[in-house]
PASEBA-1860 file (N, C-alpha, C; in nm, 3 decimals):
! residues 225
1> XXXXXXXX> 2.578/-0.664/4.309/2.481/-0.600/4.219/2.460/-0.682/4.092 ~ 2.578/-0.736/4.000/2.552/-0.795/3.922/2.446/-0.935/3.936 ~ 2.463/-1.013/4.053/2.388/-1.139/4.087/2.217/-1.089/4.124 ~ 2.184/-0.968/4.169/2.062/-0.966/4.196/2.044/-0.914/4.005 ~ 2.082/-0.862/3.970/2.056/-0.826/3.806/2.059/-0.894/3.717 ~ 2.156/-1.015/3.761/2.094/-1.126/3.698/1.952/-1.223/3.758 ~ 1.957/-1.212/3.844/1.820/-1.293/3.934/1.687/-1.211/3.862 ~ 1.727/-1.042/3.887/1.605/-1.021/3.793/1.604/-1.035/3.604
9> XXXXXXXX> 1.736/-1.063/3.586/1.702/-1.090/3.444/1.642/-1.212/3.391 ~ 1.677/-1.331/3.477/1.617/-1.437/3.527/1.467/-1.447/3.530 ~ 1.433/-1.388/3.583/1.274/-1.350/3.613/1.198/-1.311/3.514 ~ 1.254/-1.250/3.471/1.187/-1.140/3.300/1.175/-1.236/3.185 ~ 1.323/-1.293/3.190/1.259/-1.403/3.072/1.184/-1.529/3.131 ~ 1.181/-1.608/3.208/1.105/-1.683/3.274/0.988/-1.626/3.197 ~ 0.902/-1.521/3.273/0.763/-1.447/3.201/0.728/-1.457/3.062 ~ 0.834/-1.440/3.014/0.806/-1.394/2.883/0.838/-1.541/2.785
17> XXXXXXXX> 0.964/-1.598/2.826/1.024/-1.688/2.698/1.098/-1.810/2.830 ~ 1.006/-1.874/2.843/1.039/-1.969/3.000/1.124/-2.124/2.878 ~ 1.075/-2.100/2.814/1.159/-2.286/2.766/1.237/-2.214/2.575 ~ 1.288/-2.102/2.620/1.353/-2.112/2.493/1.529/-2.095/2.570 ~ 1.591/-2.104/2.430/1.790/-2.124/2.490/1.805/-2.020/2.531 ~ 1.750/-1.892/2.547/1.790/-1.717/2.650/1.772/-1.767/2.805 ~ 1.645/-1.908/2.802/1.639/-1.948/2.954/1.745/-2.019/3.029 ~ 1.783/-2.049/2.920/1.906/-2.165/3.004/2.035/-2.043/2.998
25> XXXXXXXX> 2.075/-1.928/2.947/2.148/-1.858/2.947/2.082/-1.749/3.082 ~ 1.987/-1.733/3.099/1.959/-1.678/3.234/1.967/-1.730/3.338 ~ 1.907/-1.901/3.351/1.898/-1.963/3.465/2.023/-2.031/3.544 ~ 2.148/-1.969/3.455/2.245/-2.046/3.476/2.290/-1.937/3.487 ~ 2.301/-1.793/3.471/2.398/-1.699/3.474/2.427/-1.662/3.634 ~ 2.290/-1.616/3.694/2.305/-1.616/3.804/2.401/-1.727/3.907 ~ 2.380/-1.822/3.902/2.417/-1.934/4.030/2.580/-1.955/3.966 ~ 2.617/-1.924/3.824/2.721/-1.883/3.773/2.827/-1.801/3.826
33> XXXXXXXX> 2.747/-1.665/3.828/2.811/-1.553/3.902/2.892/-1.593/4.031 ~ 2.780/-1.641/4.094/2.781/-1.687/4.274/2.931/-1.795/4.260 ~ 2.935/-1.879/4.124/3.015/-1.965/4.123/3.164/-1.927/4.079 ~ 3.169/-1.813/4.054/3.272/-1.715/3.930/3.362/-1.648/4.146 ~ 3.263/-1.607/4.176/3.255/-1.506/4.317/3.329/-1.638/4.434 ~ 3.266/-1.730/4.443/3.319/-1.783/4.524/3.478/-1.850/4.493 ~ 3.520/-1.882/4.365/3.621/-1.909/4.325/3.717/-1.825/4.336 ~ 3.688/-1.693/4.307/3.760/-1.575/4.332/3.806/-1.569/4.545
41> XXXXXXXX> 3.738/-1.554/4.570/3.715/-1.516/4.709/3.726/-1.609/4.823 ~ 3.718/-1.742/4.756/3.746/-1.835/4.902/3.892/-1.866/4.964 ~ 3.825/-1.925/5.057/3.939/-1.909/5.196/4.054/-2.000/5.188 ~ 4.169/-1.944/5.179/4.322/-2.043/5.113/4.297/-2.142/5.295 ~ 4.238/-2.130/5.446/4.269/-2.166/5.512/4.185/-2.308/5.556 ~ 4.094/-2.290/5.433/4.009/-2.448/5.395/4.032/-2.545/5.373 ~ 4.035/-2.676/5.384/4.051/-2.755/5.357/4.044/-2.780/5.208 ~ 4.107/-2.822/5.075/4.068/-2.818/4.940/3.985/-2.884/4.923
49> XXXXXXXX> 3.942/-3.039/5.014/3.850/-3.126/4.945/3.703/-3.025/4.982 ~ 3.694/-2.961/5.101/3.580/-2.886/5.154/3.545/-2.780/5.058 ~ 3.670/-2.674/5.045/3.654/-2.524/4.924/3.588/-2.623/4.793 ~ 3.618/-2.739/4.742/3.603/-2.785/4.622/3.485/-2.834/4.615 ~ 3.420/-2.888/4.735/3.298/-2.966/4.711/3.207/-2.831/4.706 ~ 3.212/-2.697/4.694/3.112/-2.598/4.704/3.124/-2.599/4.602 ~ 3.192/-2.593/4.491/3.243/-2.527/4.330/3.125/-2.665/4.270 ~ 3.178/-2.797/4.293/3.123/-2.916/4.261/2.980/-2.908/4.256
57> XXXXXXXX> 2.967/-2.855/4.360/2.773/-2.846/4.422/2.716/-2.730/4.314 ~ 2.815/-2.597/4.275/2.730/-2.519/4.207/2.714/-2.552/4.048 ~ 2.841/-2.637/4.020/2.829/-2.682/3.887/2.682/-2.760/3.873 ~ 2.705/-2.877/3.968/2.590/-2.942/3.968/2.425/-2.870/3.960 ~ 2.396/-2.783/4.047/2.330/-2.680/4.027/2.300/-2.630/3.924 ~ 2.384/-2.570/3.854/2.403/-2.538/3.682/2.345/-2.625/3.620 ~ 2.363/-2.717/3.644/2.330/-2.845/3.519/2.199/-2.879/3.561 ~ 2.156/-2.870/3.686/2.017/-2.972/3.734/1.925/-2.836/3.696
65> XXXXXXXX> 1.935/-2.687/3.709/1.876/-2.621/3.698/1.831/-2.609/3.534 ~ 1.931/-2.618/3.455/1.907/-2.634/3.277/1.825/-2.771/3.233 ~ 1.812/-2.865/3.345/1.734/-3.018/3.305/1.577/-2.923/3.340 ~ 1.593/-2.849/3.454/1.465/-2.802/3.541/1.368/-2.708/3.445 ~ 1.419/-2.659/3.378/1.355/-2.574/3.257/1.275/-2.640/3.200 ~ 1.274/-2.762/3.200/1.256/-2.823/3.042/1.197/-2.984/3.092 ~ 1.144/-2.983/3.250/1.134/-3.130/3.311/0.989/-3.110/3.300 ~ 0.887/-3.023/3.257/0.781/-3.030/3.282/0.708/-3.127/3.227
73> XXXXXXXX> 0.734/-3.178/3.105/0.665/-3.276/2.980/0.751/-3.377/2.971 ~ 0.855/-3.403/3.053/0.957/-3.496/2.999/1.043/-3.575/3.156 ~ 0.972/-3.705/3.184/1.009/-3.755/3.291/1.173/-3.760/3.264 ~ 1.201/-3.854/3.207/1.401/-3.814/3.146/1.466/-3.707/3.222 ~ 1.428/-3.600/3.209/1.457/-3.436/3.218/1.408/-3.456/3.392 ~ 1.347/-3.442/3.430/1.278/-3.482/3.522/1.398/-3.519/3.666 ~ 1.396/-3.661/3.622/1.502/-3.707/3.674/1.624/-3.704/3.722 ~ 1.644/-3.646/3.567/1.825/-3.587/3.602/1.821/-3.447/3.672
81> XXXXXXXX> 1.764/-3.395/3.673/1.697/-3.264/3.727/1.751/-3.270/3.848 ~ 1.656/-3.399/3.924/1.643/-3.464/4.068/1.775/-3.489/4.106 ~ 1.861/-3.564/4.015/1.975/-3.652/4.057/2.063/-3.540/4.076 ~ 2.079/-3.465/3.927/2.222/-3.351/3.987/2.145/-3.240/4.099 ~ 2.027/-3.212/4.129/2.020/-3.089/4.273/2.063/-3.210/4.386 ~ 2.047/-3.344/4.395/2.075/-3.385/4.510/2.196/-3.428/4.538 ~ 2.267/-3.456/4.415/2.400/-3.424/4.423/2.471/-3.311/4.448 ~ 2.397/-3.220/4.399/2.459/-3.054/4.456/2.459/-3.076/4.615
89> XXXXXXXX> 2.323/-3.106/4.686/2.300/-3.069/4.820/2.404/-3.156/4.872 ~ 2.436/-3.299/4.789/2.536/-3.365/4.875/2.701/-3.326/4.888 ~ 2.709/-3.217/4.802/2.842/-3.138/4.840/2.857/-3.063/4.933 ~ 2.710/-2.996/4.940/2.700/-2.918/5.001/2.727/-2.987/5.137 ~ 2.636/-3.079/5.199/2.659/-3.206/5.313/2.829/-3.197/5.345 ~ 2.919/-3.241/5.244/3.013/-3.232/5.268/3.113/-3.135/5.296 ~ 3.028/-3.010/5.275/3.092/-2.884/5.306/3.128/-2.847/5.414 ~ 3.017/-2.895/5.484/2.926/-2.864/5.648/2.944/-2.978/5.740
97> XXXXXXXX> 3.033/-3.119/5.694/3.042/-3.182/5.745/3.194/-3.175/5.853 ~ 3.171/-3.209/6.007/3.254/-3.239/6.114/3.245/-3.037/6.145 ~ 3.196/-2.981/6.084/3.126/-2.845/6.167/3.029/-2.844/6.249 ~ 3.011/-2.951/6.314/2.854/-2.971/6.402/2.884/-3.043/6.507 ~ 2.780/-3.077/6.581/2.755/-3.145/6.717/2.646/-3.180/6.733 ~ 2.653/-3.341/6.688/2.498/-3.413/6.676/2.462/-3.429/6.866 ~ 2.397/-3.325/6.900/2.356/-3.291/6.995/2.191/-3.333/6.976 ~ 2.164/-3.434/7.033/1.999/-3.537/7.063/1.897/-3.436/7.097
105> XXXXXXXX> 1.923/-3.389/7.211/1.830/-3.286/7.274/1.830/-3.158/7.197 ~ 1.884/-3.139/7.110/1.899/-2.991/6.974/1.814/-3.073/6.861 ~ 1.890/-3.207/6.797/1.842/-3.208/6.660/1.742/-3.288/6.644 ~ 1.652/-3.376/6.818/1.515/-3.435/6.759/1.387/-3.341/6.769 ~ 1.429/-3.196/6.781/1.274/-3.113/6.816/1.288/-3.052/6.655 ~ 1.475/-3.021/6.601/1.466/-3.021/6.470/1.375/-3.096/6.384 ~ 1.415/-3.237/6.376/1.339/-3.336/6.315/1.192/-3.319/6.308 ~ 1.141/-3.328/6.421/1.030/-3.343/6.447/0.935/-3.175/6.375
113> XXXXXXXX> 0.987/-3.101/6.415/0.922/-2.953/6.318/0.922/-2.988/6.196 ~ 1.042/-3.015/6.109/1.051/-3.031/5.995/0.993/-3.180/5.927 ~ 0.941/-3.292/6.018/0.857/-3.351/5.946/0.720/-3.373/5.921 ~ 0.689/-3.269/6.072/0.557/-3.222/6.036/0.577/-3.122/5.906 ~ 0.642/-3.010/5.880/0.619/-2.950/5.755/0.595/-3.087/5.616 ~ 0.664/-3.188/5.628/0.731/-3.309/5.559/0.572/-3.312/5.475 ~ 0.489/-3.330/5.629/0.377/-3.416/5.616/0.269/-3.351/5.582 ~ 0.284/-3.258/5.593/0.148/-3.157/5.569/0.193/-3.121/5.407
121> XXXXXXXX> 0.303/-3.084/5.350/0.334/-3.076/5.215/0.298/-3.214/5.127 ~ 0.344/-3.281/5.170/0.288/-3.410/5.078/0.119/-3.434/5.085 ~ 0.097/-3.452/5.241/-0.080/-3.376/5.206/-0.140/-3.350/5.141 ~ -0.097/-3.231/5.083/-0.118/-3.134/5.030/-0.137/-3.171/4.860 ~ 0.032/-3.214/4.817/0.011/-3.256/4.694/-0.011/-3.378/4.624 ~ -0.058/-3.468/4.749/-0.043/-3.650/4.728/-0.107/-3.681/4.646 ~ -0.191/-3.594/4.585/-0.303/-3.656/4.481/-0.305/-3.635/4.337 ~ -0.130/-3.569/4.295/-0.133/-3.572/4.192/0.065/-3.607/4.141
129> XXXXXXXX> 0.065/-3.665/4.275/0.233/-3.670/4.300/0.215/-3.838/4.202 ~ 0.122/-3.940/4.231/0.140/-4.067/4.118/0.266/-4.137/4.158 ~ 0.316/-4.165/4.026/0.450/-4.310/4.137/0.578/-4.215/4.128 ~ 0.556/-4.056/4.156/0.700/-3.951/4.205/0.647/-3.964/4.364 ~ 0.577/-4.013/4.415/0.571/-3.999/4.540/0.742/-4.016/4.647 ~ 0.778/-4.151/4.554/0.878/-4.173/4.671/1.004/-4.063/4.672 ~ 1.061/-3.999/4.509/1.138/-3.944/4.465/1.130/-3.801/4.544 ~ 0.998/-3.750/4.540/0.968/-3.613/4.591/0.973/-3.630/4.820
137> XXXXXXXX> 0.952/-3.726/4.797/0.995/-3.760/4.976/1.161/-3.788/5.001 ~ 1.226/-3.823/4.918/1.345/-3.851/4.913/1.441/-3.767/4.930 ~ 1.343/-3.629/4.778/1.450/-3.528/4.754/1.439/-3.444/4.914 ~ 1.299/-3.459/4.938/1.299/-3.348/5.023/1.367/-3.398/5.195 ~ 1.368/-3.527/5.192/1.426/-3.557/5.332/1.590/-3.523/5.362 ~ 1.647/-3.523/5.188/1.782/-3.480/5.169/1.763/-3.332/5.231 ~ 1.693/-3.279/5.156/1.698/-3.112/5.210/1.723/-3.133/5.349 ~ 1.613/-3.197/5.437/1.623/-3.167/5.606/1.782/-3.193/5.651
145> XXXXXXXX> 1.819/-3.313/5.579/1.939/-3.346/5.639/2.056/-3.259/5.632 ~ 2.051/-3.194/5.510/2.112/-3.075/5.462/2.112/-2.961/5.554 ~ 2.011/-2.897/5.630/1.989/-2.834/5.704/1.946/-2.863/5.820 ~ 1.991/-2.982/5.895/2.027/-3.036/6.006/2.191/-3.022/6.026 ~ 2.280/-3.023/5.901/2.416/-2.997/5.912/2.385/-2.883/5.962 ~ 2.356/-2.744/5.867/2.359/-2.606/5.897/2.300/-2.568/6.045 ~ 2.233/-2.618/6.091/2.138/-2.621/6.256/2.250/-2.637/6.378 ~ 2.348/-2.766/6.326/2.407/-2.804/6.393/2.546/-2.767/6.415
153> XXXXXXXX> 2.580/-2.634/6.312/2.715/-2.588/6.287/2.703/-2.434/6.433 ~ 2.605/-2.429/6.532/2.649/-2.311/6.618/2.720/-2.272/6.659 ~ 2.775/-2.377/6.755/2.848/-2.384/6.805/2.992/-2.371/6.778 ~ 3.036/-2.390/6.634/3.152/-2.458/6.573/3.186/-2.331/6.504 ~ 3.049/-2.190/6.426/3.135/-2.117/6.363/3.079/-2.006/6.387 ~ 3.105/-1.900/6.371/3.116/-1.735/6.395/2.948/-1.719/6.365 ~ 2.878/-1.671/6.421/2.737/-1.621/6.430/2.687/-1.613/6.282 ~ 2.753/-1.485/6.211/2.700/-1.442/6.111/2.729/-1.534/5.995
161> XXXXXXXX> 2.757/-1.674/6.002/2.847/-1.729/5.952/2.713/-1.842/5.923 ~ 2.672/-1.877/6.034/2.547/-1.983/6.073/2.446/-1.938/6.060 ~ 2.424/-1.807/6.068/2.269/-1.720/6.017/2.294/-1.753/5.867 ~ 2.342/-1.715/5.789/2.354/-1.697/5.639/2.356/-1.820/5.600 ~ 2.396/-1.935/5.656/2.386/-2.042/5.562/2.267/-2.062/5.608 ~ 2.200/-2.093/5.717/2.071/-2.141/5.756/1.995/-2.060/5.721 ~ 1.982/-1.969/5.690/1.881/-1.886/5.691/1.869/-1.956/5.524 ~ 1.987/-1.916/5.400/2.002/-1.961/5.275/1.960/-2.115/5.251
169> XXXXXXXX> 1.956/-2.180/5.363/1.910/-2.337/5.305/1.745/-2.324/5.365 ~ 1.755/-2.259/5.436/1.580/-2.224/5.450/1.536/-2.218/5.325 ~ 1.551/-2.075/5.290/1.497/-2.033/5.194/1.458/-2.134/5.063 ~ 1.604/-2.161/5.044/1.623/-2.336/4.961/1.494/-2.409/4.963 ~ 1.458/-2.480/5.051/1.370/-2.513/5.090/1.186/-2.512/5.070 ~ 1.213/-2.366/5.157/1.088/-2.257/5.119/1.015/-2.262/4.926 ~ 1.154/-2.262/4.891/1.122/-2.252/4.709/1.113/-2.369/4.659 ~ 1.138/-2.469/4.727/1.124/-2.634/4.656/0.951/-2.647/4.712
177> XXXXXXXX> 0.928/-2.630/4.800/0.826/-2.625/4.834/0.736/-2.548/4.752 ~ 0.724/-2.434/4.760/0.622/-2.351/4.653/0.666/-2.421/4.544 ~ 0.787/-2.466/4.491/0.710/-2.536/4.336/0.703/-2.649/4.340 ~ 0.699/-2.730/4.474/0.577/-2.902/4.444/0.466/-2.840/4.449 ~ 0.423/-2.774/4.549/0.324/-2.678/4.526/0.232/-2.677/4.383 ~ 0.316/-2.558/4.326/0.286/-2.519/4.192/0.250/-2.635/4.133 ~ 0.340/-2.729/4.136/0.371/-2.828/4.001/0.235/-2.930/4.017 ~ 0.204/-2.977/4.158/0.135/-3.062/4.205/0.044/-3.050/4.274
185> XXXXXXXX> -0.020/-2.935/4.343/-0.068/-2.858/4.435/-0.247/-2.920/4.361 ~ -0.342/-2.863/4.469/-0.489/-2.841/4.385/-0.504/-2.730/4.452 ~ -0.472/-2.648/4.539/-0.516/-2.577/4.610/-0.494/-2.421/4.579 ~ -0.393/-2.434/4.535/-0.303/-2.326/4.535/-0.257/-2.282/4.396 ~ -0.256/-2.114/4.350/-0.184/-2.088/4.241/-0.078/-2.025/4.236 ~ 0.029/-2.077/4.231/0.130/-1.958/4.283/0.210/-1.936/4.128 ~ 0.302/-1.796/4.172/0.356/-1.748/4.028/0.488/-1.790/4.080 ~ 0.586/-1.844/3.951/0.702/-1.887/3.964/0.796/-1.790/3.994
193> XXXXXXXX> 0.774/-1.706/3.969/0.842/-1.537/4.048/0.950/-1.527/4.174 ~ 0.770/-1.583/4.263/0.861/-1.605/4.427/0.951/-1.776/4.435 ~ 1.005/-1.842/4.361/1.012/-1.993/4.333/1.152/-1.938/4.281 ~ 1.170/-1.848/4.183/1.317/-1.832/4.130/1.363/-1.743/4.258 ~ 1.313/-1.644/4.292/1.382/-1.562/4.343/1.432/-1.619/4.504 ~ 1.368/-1.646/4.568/1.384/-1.741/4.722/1.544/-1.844/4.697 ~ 1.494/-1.940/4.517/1.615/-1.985/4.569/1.742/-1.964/4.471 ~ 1.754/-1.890/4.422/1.858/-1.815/4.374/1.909/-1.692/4.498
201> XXXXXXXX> 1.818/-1.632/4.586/1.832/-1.592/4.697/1.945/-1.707/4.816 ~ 1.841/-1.785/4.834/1.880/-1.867/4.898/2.074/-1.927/4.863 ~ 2.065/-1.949/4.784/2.201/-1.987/4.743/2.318/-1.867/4.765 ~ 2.255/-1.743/4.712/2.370/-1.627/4.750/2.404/-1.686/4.898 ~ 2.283/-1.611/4.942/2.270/-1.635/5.142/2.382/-1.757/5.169 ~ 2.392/-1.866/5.129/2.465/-1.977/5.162/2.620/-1.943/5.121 ~ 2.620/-1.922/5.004/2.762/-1.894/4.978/2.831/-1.794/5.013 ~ 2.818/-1.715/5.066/2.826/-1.537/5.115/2.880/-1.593/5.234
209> XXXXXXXX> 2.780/-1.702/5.384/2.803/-1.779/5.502/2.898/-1.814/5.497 ~ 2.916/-1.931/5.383/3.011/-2.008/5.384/3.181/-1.951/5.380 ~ 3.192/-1.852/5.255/3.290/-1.700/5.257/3.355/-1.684/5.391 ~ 3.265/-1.653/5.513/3.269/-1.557/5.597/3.290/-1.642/5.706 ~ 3.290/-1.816/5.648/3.300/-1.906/5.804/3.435/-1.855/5.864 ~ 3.452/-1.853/6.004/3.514/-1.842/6.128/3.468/-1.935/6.218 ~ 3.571/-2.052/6.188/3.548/-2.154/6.298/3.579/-2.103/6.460 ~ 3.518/-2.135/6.551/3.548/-2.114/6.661/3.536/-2.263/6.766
217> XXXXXXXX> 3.601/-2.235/6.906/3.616/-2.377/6.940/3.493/-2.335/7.100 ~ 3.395/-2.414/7.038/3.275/-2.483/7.130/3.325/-2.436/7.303 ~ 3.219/-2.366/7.319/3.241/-2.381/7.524/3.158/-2.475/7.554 ~ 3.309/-2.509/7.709/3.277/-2.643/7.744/3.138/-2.651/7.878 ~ 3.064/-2.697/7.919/2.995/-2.693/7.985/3.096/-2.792/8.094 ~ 2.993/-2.705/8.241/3.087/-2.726/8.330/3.008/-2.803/8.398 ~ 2.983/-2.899/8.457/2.868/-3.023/8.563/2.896/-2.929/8.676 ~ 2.773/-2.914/8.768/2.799/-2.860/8.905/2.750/-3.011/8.983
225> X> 2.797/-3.053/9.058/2.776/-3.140/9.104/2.741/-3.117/9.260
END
């Protein structure tokens, strides 16, 4: 209860007072909480470098989200913005890493969905993206890879375990998208509303998964010959 009450307190000032210091005390409280919650609650049967790289990823988070406030007028801001979320996602990578099964016939129809989305989003905003073109293809190819781990963890952990993170790096996703969108878009007006909430959503969803992993050991397929 407290994390969706902060998500909507989040929201309220956004509306009202989006680039004063109450924003960076909102935009950080939430993914805070999540970070307060998972410290409390994670699993003694984890690996430490694995439990640690989630804590790592939300700090990072924290920090790229307080550059994100304030990147609109200011390439600088901008940047670092970019550098610590993709450093977050790369903890995240490491969270999720040797939980999978780079299975060919599973993860090139993955690929292939997700770079048509790739391609139709840049499309979309190529005409006002300028020399962020390569940065905004970069960040976002990290995302896929990010959620090519989560795609690829089925097999390896407890159902409800692999819904929640995938579903949460969706969402992830979903909200980076609506704000290249926003930021860069001609087409489209969207309110930053659905942009906080998806991925402050999104992140619960992931960390809640992650909580609740139950590794399990893969069935073997049998050749009939």
């Amino acid at each position: 209860m407290l994390f969706f009450a902060a998500v909507l307190m989040d929201d309220l000032v956004k509306q009202s007072l989006d680039e004063t210091f109450y924003r960076y005390i909102t935009k950080s409280l939430a993914i805070g909480l999540l970070l307060v919650y998972y410290i409390v609650n994670k699993q003694e049967n984890v690996p430490k470098f694995k439990s640690n790289a989630v804590i790592v990823a939300l700090v990072l988070f924290i920090i790229g989200g307080c550059f994100g406030v304030v990147m609109k007028n200011n390439f600088t801001f901008f940047i670092l913005s970019f550098v610590f979320f993709v450093g977050g996602k790369a903890f995240y990578c490491l969270r999720l890493a040797k939980n999978h099964d780079f299975n060919f016939n599973r993860i090139i129809p993955f690929f292939l969905f997700f770079s048509l989305f790739m391609y139709f989003l840049v499309d979309e905003i190529y005409d006002k993206l300028g020399d962020q073109l390569l940065i905004i293809v970069a960040y976002f190819s990290i995302s896929v890879i990010l959620m090519a781990f989560a795609f690829m963890r089925k097999e390896f952990v407890c159902y409800k375990s692999y819904i929640l993170v995938f579903s949460g790096l969706f969402l992830f996703v979903i909200s980076e998208s609506l704000l290249a969108v926003r930021l860069y878009g001609s087409n489209f007006t969207l309110n930053g509303t659905l942009v906080v909430v998806l991925y402050e959503l999104g992140q619960y969803l992931f960390v809640i998964g992650i909580l609740r992993e139950v590794l399990i050991k893969p069935k073997e397929t049998v050749e009939i010959i």
